[in-house]
C-alpha positions as CSV (number, residue, x, y, z in Angstrom):
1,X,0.0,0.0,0.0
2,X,1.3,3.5,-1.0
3,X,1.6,6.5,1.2
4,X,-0.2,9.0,-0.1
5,X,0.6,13.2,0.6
6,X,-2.2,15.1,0.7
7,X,-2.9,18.7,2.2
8,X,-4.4,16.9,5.5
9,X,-1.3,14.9,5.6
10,X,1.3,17.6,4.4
11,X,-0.2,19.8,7.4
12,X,0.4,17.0,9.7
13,X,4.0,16.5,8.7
14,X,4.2,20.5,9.1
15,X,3.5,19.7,12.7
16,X,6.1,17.6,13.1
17,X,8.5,20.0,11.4
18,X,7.2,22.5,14.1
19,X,8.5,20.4,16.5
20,X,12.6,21.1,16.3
21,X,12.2,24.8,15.5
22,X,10.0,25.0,18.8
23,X,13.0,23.3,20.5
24,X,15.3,25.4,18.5
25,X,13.6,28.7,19.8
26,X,13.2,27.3,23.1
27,X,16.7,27.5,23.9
28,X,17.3,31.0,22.3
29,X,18.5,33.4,24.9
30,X,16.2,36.2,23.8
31,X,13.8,38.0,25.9
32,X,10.8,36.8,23.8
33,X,11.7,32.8,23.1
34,X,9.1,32.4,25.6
35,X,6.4,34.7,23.3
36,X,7.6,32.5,19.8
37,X,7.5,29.3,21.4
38,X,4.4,30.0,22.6
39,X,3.5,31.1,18.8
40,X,4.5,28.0,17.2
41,X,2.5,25.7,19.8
42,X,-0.4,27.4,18.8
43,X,-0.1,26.9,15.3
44,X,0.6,23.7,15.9
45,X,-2.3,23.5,17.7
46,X,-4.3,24.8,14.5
47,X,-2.8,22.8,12.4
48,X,-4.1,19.7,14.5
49,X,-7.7,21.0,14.1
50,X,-7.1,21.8,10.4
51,X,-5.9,18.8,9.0
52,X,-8.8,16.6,10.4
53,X,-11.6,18.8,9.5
54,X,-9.9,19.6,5.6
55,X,-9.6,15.3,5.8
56,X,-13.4,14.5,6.6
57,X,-14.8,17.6,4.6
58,X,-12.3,17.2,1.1
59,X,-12.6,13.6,1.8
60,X,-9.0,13.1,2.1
61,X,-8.8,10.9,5.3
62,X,-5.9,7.8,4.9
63,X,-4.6,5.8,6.8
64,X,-1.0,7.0,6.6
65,X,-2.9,10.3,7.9
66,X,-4.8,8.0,10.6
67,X,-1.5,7.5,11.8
68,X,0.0,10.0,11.6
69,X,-2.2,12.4,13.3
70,X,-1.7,11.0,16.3
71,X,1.9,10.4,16.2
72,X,2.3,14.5,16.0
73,X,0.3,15.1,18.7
74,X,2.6,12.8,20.7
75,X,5.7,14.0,19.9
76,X,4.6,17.6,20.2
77,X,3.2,16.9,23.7
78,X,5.7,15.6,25.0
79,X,9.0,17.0,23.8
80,X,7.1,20.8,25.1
81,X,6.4,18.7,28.6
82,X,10.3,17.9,28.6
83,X,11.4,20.6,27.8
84,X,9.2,22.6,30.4
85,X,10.3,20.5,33.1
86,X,14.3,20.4,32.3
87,X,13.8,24.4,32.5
88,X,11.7,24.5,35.8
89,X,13.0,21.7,37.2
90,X,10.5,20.8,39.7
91,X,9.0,17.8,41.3
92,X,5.4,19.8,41.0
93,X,5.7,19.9,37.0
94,X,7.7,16.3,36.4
95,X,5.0,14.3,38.1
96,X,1.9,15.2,36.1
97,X,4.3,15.6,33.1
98,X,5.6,12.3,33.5
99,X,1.7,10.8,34.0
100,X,0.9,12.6,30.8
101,X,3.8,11.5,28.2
102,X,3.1,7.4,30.5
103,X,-0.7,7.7,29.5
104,X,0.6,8.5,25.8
105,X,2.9,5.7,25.6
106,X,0.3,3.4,27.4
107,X,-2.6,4.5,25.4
108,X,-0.9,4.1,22.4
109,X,0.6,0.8,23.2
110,X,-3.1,-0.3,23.6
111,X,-4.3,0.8,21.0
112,X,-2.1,-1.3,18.8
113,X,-2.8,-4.3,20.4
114,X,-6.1,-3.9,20.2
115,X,-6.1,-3.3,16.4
116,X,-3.7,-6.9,16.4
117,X,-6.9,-8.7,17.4
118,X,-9.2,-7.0,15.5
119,X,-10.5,-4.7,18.6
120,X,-9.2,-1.2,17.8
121,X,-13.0,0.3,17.7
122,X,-12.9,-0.6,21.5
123,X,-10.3,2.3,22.2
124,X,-11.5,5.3,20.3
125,X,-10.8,8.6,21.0
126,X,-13.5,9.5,24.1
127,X,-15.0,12.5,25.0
128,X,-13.2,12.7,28.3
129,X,-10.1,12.5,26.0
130,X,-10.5,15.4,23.9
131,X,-11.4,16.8,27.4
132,X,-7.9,16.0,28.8
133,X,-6.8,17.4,25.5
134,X,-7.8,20.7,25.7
135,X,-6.7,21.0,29.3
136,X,-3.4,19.9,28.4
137,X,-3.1,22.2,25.6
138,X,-4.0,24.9,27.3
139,X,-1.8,23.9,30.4
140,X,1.5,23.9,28.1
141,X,0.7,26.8,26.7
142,X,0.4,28.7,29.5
143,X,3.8,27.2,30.9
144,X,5.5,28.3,27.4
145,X,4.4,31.5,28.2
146,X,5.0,31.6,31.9
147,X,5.3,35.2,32.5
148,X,2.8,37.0,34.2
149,X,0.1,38.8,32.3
150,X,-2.5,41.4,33.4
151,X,-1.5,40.5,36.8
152,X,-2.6,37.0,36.0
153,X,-0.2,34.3,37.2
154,X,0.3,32.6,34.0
155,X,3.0,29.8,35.3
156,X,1.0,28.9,38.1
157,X,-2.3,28.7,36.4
158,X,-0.5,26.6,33.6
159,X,0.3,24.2,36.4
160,X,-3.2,24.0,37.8
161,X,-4.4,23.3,34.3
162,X,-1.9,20.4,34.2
163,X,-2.6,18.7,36.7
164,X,-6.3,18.7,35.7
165,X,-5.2,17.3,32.9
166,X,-3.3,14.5,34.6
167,X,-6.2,13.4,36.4
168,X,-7.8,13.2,33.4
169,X,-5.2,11.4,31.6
170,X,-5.7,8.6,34.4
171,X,-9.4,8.6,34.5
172,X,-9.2,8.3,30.3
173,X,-6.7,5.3,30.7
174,X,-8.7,3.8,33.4
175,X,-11.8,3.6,31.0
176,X,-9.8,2.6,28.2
177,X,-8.1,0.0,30.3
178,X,-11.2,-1.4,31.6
179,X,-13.4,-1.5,28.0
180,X,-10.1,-3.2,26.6
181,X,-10.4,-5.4,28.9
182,X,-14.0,-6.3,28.7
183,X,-13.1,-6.6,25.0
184,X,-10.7,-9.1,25.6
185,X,-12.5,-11.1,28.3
186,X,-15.6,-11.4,25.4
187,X,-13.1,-12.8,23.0
């Protein structure tokens, strides 16, 4: 079967590419890293929403891009959640960090063992997922930006908005533990 590139797909692999120059400006020692890296999260958080909807509505969806999608989101996650925590070096961001980019691996390691015997439907992107999602996305923005805004305290919002997202990374792999394992106890 042949990979195929389409604009879904080439938007995708932009996310990816977003990835090292992310990293790149990270490590910048200029006053505003923390304003660009912030920048380029966002896009890439666009470019997540944009390359599903132009997939279902040009009817583009593949399964390279299937793939693929997910893979991005992954990598994006949690290189930003190592990166954040090698800079602010803190037992209070590493734990729900580290719970985060363990759900990921787990998740995903479920998910393709569960398409091995024929059960991938059973784990499905939930609600309380895309949930956990937008908390998370949220939270890692906030930490990119970290600095104080309005007299709001960015950081420390980002962190409360993390570990919401934590616990709702568990409670996600909880239920997708348990209807895996009603799956498999059927079979």
């Amino acid at each position: 079967m042949a990979i195929e590139f389409n604009l879904p797909t080439n938007i995708t692999l932009l996310r990816i590419a977003l990835i090292p120059l992310l990293t790149v400006v990270f490590y910048l020692p200029w006053q505003y890293a923390n304003v660009a890296c912030t920048l380029i999260f966002i896009v890439a958080g666009i470019t997540d929403w944009l390359d599903g909807y132009l997939a279902r509505k040009m009817n583009m969806e593949t399964p390279f891009g299937a793939f693929l999608d997910p893979v991005a989101d992954k990598l994006m996650v949690a290189m930003v959640l190592v990166l954040l925590v090698q800079q602010q070096g803190s037992p209070g961001l590493a734990i729900p960090a580290a719970v985060i980019i363990g759900r990921e691996i787990t998740i995903a390691s479920l998910r393709e063992w569960m398409a091995e015997i024929g059960q991938r439907a059973t784990v499905n992107v939930s609600q309380l997922a895309k949930w956990k999602t937008a908390f998370q996305m949220v939270s890692i923005g906030l930490l990119l930006y970290r600095d104080d805004l309005f007299g709001i305290p960015v950081n420390s919002l980002g962190y409360g908005l993390l570990y919401i997202a934590a616990l709702l990374t568990l409670w996600s792999m909880v239920n997708y533990l348990k209807a895996a394992l009603i799956a498999i106890a059927k079979t």
